[in-house]
BATORMI-21733 format. One record per residue: residue number from 1; residue in one letter; chain; x, y, z of N, C-alpha, C, O, CB in turn. Coordinates in Angstrom, 3 decimals, always signed. Glycine has a CB too. Example, Ala and Ser with C-alpha at 12.3 -4.5 7.8 and 13.67 -1.06 7.14 Angstrom:
2
   k r c      npx      npy      npz     capx     capy     capz      cpx      cpy      cpz      opx      opy      opz     cbpx     cbpy     cbpz
   1 A A  +13.190   -5.690   +7.800  +12.300   -4.500   +7.800  +13.200   -3.300   +7.800  +14.236   -3.319   +8.465  +11.308   -4.473   +9.046
   2 S A  +12.850   -2.250   +7.080  +13.670   -1.060   +7.140  +12.900   +0.030   +7.870  +13.409   +1.138   +8.039  +14.084   -0.598   +5.725
***
This chain:
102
   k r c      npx      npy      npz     capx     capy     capz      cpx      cpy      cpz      opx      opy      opz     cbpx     cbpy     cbpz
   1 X A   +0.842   -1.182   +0.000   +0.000   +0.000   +0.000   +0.887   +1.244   +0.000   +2.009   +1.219   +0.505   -0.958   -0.001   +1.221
   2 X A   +0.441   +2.180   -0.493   +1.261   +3.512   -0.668   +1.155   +4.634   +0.517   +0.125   +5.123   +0.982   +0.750   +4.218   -2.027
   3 X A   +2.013   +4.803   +0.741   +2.062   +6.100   +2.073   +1.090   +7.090   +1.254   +1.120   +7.389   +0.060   +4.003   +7.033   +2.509
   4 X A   +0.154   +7.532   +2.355   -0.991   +8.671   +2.357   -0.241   +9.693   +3.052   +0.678   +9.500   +3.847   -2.507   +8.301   +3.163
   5 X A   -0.870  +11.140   +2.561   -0.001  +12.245   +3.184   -1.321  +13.158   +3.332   -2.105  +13.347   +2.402   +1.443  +12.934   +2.146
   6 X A   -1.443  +13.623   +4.448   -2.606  +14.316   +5.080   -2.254  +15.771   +4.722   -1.748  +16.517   +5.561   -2.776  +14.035   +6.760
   7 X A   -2.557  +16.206   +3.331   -2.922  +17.353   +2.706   -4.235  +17.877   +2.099   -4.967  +17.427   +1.217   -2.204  +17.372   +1.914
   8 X A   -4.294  +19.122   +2.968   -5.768  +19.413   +2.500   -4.752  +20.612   +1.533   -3.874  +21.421   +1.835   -7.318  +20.038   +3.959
   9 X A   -5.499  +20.153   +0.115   -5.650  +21.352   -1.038   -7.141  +21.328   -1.631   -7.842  +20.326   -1.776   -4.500  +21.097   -2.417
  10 X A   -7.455  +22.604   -1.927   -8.574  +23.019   -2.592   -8.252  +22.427   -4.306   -7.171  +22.006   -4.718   -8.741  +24.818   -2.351
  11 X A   -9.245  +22.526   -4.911   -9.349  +21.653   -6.277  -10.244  +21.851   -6.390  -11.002  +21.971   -5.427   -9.138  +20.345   -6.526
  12 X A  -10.789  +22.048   -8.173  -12.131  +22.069   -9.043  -11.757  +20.713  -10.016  -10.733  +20.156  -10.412  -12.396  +23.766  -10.067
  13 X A  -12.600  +20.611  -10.094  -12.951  +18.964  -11.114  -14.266  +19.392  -12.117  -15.144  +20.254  -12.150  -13.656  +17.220   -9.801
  14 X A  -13.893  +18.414  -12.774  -14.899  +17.766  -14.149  -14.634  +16.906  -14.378  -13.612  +16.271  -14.118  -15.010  +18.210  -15.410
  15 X A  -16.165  +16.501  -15.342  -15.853  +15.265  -15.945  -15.021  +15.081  -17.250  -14.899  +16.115  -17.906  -17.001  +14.717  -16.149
  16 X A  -14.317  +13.763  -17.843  -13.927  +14.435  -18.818  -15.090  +14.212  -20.256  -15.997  +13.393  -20.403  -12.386  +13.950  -18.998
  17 X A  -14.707  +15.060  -20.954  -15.604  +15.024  -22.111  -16.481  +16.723  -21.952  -16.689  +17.511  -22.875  -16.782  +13.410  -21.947
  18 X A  -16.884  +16.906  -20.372  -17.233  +18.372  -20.801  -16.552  +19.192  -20.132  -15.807  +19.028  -19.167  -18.576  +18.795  -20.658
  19 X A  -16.989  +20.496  -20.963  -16.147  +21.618  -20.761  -16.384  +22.436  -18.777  -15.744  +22.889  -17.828  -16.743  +22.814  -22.276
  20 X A  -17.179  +22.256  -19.049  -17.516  +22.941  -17.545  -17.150  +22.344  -16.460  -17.330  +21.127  -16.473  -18.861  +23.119  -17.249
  21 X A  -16.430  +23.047  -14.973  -15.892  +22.522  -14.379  -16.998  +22.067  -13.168  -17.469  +23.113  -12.721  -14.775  +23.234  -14.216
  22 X A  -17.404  +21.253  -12.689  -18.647  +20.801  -12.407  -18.685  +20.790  -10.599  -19.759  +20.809   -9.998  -18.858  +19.247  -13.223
  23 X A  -17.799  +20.769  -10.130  -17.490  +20.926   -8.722  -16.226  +21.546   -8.032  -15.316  +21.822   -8.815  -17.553  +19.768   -8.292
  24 X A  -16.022  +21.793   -6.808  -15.197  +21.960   -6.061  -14.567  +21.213   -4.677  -15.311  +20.800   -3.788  -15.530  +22.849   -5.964
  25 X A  -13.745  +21.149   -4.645  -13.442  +20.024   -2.986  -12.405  +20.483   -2.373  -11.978  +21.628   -2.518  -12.986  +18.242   -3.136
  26 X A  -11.822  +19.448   -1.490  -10.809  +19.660   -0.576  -10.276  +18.361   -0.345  -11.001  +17.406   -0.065  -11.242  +20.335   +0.650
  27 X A   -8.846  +18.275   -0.465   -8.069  +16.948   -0.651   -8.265  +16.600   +1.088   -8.173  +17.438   +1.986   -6.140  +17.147   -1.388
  28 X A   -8.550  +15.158   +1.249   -8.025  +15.026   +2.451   -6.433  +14.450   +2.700   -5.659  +15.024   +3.465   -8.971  +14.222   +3.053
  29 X A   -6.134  +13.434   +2.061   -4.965  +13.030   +1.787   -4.540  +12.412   +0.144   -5.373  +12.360   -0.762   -4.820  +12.082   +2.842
  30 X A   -3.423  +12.074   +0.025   -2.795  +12.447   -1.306   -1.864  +11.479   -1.401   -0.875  +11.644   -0.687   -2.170  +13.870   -1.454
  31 X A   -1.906  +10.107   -2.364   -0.577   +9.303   -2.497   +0.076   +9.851   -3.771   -0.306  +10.950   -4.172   -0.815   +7.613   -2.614
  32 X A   +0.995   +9.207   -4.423   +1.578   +9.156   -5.348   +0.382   +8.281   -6.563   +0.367   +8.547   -7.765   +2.992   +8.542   -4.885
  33 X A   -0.429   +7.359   -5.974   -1.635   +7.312   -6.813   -3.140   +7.316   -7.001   -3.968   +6.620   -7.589   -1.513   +6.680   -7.144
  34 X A   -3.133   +8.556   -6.139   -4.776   +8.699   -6.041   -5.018   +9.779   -4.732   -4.080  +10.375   -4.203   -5.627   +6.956   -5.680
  35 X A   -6.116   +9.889   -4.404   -6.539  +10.672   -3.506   -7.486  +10.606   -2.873   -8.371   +9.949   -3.421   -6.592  +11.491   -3.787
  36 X A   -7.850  +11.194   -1.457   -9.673  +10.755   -0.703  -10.189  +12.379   -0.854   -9.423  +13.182   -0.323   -9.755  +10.015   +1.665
  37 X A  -11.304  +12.911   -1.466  -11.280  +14.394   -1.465  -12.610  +14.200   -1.065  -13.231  +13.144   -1.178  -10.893  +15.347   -2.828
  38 X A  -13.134  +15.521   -0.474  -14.491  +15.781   -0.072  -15.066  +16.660   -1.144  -14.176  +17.272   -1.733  -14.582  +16.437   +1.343
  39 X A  -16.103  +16.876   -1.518  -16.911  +17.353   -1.989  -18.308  +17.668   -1.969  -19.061  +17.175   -1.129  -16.708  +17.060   -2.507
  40 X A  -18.798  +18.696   -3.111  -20.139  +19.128   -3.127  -21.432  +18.123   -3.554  -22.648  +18.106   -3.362  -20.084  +20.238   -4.017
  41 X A  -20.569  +17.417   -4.150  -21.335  +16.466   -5.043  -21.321  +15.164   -5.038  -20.341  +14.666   -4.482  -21.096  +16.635   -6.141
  42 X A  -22.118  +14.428   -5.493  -21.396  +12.723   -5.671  -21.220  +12.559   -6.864  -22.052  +12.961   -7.678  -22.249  +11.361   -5.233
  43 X A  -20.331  +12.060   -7.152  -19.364  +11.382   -8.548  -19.188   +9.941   -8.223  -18.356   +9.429   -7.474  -17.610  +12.102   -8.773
  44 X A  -20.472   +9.182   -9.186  -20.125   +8.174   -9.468  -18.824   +7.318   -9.508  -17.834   +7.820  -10.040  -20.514   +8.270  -10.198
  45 X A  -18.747   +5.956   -8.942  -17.569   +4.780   -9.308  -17.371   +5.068  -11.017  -18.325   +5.585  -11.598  -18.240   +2.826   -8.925
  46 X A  -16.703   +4.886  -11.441  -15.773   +4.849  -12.741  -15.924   +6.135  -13.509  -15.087   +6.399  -14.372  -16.154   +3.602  -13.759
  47 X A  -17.053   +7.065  -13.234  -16.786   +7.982  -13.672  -14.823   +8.540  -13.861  -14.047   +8.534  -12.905  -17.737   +8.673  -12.858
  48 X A  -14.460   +8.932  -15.204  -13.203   +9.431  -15.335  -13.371  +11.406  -15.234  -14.197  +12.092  -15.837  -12.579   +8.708  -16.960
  49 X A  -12.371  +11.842  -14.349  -12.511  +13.333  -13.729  -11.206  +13.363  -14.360  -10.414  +12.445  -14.571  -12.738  +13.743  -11.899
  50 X A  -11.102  +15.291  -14.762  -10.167  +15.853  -14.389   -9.927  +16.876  -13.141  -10.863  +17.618  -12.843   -9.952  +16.248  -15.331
  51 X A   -8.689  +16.949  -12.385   -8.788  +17.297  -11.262   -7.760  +19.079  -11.461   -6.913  +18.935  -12.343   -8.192  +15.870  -10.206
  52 X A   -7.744  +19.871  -11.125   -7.389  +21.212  -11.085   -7.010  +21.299   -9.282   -7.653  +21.450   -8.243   -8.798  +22.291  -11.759
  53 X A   -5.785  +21.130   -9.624   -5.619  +21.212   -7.567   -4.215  +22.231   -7.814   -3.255  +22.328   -8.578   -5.052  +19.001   -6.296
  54 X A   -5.106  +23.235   -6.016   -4.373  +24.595   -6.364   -3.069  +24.347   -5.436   -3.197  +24.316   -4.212   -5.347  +26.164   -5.924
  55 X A   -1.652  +24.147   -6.138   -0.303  +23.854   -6.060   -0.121  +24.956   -4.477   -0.793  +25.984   -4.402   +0.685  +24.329   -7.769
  56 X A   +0.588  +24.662   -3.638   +1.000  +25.298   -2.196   +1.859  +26.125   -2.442   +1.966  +27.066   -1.655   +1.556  +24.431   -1.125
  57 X A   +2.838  +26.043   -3.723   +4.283  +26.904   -3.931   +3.754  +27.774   -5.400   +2.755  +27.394   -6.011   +6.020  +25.621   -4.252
  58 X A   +4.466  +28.818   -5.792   +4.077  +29.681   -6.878   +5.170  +29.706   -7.906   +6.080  +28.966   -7.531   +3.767  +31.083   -6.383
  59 X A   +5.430  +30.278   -9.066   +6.675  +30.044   -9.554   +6.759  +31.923  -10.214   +5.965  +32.483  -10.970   +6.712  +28.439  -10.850
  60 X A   +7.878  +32.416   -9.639   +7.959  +33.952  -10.019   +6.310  +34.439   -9.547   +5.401  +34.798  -10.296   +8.367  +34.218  -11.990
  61 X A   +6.301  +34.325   -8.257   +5.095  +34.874   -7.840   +3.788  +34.565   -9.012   +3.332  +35.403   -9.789   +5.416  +36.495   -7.605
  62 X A   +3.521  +33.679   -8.933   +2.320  +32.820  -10.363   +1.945  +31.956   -9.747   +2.661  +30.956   -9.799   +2.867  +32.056  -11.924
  63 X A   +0.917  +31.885   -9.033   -0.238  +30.912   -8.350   +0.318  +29.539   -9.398   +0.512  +29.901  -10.558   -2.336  +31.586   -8.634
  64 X A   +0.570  +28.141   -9.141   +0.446  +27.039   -9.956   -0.213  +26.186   -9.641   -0.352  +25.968   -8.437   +1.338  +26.538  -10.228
  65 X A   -0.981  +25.241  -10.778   -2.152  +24.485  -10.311   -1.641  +22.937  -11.066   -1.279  +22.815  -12.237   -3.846  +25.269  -10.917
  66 X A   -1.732  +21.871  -10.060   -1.049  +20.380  -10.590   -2.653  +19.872  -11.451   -3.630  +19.612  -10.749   -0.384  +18.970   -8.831
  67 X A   -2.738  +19.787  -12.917   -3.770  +18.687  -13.424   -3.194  +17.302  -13.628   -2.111  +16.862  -14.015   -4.390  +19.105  -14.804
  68 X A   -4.347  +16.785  -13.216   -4.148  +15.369  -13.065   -5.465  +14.417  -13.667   -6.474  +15.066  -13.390   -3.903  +15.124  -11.457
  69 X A   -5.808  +13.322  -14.276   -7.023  +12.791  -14.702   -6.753  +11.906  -13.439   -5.672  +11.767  -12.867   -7.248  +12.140  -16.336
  70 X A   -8.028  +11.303  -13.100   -8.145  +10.235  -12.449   -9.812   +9.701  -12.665  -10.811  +10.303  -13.059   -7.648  +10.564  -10.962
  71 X A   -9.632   +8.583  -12.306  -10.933   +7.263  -12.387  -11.213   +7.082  -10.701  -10.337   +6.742   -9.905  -10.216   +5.319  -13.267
  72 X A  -13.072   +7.483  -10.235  -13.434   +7.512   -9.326  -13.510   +6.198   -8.620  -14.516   +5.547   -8.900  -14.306   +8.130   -9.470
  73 X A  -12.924   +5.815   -8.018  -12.826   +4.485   -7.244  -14.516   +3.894   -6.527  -15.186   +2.887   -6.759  -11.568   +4.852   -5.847
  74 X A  -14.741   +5.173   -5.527  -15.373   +4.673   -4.507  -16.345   +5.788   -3.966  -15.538   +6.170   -3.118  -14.387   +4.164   -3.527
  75 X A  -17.620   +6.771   -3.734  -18.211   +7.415   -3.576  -18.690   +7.134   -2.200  -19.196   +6.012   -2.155  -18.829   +7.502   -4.507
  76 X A  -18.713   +7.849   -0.891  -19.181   +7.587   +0.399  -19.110   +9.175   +1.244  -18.086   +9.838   +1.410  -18.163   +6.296   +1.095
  77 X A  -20.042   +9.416   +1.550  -21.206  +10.687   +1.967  -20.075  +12.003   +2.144  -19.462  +12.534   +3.070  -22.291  +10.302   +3.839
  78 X A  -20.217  +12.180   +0.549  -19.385  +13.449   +0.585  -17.800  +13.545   +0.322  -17.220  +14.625   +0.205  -19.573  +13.958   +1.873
  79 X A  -17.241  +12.438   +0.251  -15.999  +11.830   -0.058  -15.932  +11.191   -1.194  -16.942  +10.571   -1.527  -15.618  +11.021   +0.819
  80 X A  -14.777  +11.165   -2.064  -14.951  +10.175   -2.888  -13.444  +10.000   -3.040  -12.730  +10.975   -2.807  -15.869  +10.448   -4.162
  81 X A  -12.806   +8.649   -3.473  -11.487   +8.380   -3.803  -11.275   +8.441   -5.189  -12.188   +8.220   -5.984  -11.081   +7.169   -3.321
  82 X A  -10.501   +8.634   -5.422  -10.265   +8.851   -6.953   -8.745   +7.923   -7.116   -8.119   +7.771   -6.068  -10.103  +10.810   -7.414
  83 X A   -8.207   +7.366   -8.283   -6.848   +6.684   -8.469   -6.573   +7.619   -9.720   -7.331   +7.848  -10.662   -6.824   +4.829   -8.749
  84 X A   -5.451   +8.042   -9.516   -4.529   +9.427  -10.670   -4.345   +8.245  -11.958   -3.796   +7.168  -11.726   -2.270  +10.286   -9.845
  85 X A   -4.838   +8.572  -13.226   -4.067   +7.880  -14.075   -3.380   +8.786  -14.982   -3.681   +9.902  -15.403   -4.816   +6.930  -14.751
  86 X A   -2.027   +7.757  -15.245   -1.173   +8.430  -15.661   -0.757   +8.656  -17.061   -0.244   +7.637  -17.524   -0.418   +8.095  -15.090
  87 X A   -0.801   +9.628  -17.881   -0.682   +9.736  -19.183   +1.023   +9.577  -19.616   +2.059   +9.639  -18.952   -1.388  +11.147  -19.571
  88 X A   +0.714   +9.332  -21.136   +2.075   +9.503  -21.746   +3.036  +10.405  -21.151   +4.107   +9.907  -20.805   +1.948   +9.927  -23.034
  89 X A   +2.780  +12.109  -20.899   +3.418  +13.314  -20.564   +3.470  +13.097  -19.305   +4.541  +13.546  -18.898   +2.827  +14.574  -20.937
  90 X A   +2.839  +12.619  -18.430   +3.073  +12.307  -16.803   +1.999  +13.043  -16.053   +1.005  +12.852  -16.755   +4.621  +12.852  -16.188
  91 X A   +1.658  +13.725  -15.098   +1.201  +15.388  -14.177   +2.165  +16.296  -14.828   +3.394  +16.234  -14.865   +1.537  +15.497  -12.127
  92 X A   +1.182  +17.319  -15.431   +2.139  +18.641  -15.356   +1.679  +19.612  -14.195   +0.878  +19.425  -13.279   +2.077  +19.533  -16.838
  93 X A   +2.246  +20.422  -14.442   +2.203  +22.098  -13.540   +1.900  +23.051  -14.264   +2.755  +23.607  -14.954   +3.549  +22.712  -12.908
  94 X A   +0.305  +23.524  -14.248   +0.395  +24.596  -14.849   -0.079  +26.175  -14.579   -0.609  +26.428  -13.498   -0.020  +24.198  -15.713
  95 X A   +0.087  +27.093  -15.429   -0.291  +28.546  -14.577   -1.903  +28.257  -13.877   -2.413  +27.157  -14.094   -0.370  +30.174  -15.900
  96 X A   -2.336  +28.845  -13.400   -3.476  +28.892  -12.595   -4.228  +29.951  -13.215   -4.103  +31.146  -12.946   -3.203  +29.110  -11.120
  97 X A   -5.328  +29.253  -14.391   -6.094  +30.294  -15.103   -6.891  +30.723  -14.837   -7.639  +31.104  -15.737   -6.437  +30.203  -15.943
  98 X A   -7.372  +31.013  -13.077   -8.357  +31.638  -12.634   -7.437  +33.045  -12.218   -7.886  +34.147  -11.903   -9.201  +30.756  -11.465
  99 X A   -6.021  +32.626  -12.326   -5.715  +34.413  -11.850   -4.743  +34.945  -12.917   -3.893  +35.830  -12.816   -4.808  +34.680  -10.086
 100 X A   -5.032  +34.302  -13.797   -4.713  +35.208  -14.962   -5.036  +36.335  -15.335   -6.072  +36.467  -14.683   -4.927  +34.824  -15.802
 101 X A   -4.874  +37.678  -16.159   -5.250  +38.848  -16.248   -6.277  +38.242  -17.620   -6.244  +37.169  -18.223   -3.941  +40.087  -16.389
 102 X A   -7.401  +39.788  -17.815   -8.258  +39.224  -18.859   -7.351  +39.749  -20.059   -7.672  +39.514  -21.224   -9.949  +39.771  -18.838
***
């Protein structure tokens, strides 16, 4: 089993396929493959999410946000686990386009 790390980060999600970002949460803890997050909503088992989680460090003062896809494991009252899957390119890091200028 993989060491869990008791980080709460804020994060917006969707599903993938649409454009709109469909919720908001709060990580409870965080492995190297997956996560337990709370939320507004319930998200179905296998539903596939993308996750928008707002990075703790900035780069040249620039808010950064880690995307990640993951496949919903397990749904239970307000929680749901998710497992990170991992693409060709890996997790990137990217600017945080909610504080971008217009």
């Amino acid at each position: 089993m993989r060491e869990r790390f008791p980080l709460a980060w804020d994060f917006n999600y969707r599903i993938l396929g649409k454009r709109a970002v469909i919720g908001r949460g709060r990580s409870i803890n965080i492995s190297s493959s997956g996560a337990l997050v709370t939320t507004q909503h319930a998200v179905s088992p296998g539903t596939r999410i993308q996750m928008n989680i707002a990075w703790p460090i900035s780069h040249d003062g620039i808010p950064l946000e880690l995307t990640i896809e993951g496949q919903v494991l397990r749904n239970e009252q307000g929680k749901f686990a998710v497992q990170f899957l991992v693409s060709p390119q890996g997790p990137r890091v990217v600017r945080n386009s909610s504080d971008e200028a217009s």
